[in-house]
C-alpha positions in Angstrom: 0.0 0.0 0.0 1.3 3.3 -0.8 2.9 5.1 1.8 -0.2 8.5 1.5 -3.0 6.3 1.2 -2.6 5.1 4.3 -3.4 8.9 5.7 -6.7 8.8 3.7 -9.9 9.3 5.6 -12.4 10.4 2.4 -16.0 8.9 3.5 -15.3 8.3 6.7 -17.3 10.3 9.5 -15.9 12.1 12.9 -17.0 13.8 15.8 -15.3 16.7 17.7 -16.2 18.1 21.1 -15.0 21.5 22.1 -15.2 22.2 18.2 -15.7 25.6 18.3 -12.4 26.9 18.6 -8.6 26.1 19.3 -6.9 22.9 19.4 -10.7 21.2 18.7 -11.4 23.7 15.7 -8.0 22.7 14.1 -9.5 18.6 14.8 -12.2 18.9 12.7 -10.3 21.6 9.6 -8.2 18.0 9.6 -11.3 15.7 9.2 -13.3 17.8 6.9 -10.6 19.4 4.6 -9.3 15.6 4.1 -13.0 14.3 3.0 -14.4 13.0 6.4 -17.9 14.1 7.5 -17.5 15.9 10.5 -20.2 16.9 13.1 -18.9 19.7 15.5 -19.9 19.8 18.9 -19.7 22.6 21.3 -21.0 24.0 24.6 -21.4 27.3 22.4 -23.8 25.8 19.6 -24.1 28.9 17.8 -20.3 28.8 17.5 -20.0 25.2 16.8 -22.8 25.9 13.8 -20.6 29.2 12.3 -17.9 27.2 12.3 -19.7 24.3 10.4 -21.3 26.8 7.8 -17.9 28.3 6.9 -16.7 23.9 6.5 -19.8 23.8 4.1 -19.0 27.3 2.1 -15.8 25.6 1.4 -17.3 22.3 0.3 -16.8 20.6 3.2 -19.4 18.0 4.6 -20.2 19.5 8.3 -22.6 19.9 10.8 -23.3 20.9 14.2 -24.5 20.1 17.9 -24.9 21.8 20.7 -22.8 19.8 23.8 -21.9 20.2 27.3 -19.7 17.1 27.7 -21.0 17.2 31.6 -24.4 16.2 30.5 -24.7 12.6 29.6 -28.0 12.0 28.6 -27.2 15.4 26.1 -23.7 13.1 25.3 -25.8 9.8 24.5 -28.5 11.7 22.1 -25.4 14.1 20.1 -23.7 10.6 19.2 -27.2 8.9 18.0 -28.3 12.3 16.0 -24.1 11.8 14.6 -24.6 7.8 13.8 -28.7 8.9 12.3 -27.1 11.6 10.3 -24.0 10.1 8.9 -24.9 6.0 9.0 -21.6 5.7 12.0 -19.0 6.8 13.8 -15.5 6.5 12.7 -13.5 8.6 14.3 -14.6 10.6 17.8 -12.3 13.4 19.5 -12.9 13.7 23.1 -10.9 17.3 23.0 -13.4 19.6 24.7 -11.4 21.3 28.5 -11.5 24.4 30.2 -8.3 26.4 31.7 -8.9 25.4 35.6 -7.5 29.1 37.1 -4.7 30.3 38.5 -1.5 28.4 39.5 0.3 29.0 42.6 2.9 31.0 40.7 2.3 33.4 37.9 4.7 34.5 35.0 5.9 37.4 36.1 7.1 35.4 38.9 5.4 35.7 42.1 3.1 33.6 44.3 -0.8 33.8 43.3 -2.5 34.1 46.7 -6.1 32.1 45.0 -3.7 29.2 43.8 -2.3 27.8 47.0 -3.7 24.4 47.4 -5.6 25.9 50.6 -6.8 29.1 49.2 -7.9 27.4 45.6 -11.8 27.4 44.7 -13.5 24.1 45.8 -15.9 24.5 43.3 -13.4 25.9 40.4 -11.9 22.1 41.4 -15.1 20.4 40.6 -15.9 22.2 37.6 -12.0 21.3 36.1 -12.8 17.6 36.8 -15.9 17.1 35.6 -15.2 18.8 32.0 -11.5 17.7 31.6 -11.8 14.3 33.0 -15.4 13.2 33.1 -16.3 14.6 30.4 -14.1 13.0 28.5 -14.9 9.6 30.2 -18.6 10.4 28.9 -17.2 11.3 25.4 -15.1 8.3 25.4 -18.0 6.0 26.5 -20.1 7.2 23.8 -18.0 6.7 21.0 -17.4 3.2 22.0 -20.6 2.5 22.9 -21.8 3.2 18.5 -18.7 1.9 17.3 -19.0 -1.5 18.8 -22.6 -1.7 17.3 -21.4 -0.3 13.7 -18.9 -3.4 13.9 -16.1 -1.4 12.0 -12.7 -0.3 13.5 -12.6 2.9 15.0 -10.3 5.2 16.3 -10.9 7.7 20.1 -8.2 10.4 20.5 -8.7 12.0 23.9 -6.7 15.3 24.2 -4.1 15.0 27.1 -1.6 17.8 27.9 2.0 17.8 29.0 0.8 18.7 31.7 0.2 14.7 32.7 3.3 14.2 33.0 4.9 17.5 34.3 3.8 19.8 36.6 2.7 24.0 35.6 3.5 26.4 38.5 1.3 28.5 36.5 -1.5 26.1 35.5 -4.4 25.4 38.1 -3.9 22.2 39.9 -6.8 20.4 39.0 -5.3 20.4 35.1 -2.6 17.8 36.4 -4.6 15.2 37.6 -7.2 15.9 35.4 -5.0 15.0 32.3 -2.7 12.4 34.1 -6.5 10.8 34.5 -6.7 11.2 30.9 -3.8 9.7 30.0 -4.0 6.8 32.0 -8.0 6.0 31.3 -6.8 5.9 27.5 -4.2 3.0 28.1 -6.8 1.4 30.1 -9.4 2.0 27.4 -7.5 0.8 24.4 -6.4 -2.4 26.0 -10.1 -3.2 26.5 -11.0 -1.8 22.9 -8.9 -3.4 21.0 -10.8 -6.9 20.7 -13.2 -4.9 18.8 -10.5 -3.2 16.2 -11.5 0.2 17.9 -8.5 1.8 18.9 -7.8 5.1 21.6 -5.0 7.0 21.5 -4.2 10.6 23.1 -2.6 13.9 22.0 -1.1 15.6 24.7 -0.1 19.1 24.1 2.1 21.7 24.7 1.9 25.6 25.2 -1.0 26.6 22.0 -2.1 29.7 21.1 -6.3 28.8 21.7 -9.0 31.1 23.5 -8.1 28.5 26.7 -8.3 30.7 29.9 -9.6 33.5 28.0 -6.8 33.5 25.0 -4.2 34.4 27.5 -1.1 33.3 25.4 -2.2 35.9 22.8 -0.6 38.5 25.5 2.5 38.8 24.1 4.2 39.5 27.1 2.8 36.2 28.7 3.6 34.7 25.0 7.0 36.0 25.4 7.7 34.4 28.5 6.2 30.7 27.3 8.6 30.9 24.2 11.4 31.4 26.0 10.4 28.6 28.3 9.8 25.9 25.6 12.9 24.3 24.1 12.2 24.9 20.6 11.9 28.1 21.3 8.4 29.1 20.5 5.0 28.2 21.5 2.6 26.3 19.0 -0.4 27.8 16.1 -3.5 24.9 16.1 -2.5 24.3 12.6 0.7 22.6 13.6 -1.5 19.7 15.2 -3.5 18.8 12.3 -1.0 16.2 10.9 -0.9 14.2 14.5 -4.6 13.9 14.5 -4.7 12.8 11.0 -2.0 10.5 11.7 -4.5 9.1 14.7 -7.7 8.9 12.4 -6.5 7.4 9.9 -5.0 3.6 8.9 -1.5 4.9 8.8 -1.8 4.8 13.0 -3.8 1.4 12.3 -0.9 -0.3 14.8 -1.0 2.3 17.3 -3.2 2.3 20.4 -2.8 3.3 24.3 -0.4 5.3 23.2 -0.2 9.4 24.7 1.4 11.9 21.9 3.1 14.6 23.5 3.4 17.8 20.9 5.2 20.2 23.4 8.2 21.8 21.4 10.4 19.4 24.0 8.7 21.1 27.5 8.2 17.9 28.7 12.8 17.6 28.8 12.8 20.6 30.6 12.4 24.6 30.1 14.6 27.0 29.0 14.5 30.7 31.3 
């Protein structure tokens, strides 16, 4: 088989939550601009459907679906109306997060006094574990759930972070264990998935330029700080992720499952200051 072909997903059909934007948006371009039906799915309908409208001005096959990832009857009915309106599920994203708060340190290098493990929000700790863990358990449930009846392989890409396996003074501390959670329910996933040819991977990224905690990486001074602080020397545009998530739709990952991507410009070794 040649080498390309491998990457094709034309006719196929994907799902992305937290398609409205970011790392999620750049999911779906992937999908759609490489012949897949995608349905985009967002707590923000009216966002997720401008952003399918402009897939279908450019000939792209899209739709839209209004989804908090938090409700799982809402979870269970989005997947149906997917399966109903594209006869299956081939590909799911479980991508859609939300920046948790502050750290306990900020980049200008000082101590946040609302990040301190006894000063941080209770309820801003709840809220970060049930979108960017159980929500993607809920996601993840889903998609298996109408792939095992369609009967054809699939592939589940959660979105991890290098934050699973490193800790972020300046992230809020329910991100770590939130994605480390991630990470490990994939491995755990895809071992039980793979009798049924359905295979779950993860992408965990780096620093990204996304609307995430209110877009704060557009600041150029905090953008400033996070290039210096990445080993390649720059933080990443969502563009630059569309070839690992088509390399994880499509057959040329057909031998790769349990596996947890990281796309970090080499954060993960260590940062430069």
């Amino acid at each position: 088989m040649n080498t390309l072909d491998q990457f094709s997903i034309a006719g196929r059909s994907a799902l992305v939550t937290g398609a409205a934007s970011g790392i999620g948006l750049a999911y779906a371009e992937a999908m759609a601009e490489n012949g897949a039906a995608v349905t985009l799915t967002d707590i923000d309908g009216d966002a997720a459907e401008r952003q399918a409208a402009r897939f279908r001005e450019q000939g792209w096959n899209a739709r839209a679906d209004q989804l908090d990832v938090t409700d799982r009857a809402r979870t269970e009915a989005v997947f149906d109306a997917h399966v109903a309106a594209c006869g299956g599920l081939d590909i799911a994203f479980a991508n859609a997060g939300i920046d948790p708060g502050p750290g306990f340190w900020n980049p200008a290098g000082h101590r946040n006094e609302d990040g301190q493990i006894d000063t941080f929000d209770p309820a801003a700790w709840d809220r970060a574990i049930a979108i960017n863990l159980t929500g993607v358990y809920n996601t993840i449930r889903h998609a298996a759930r109408v792939m095992k009846a369609g009967g054809k392989p699939g592939s589940i890409i959660a979105t991890s972070s290098n934050a699973a396996i490193v800790n972020e003074a300046i992230v809020g501390l329910p991100y770590m264990p939130a994605k480390a959670g991630v990470a490990h329910m994939v491995r755990h996933v895809a071992f039980e998935l793979a009798e049924y040819r359905i295979r779950v991977n993860a992408i965990a990224p780096g620093p990204f330029v996304t609307n995430i905690g209110g877009g704060w990486l557009k600041d150029p001074v905090v953008r400033e700080a996070w290039d210096k602080s990445v080993p390649l020397g720059r933080i990443a545009e969502t563009y630059q992720i569309k070839p690992l998530a088509l390399y994880l739709a499509s057959d040329a990952s057909s031998y790769v499952t349990g596996s947890h991507m990281l796309i970090d410009g080499g954060m993960a070794l260590g940062k430069f200051q």
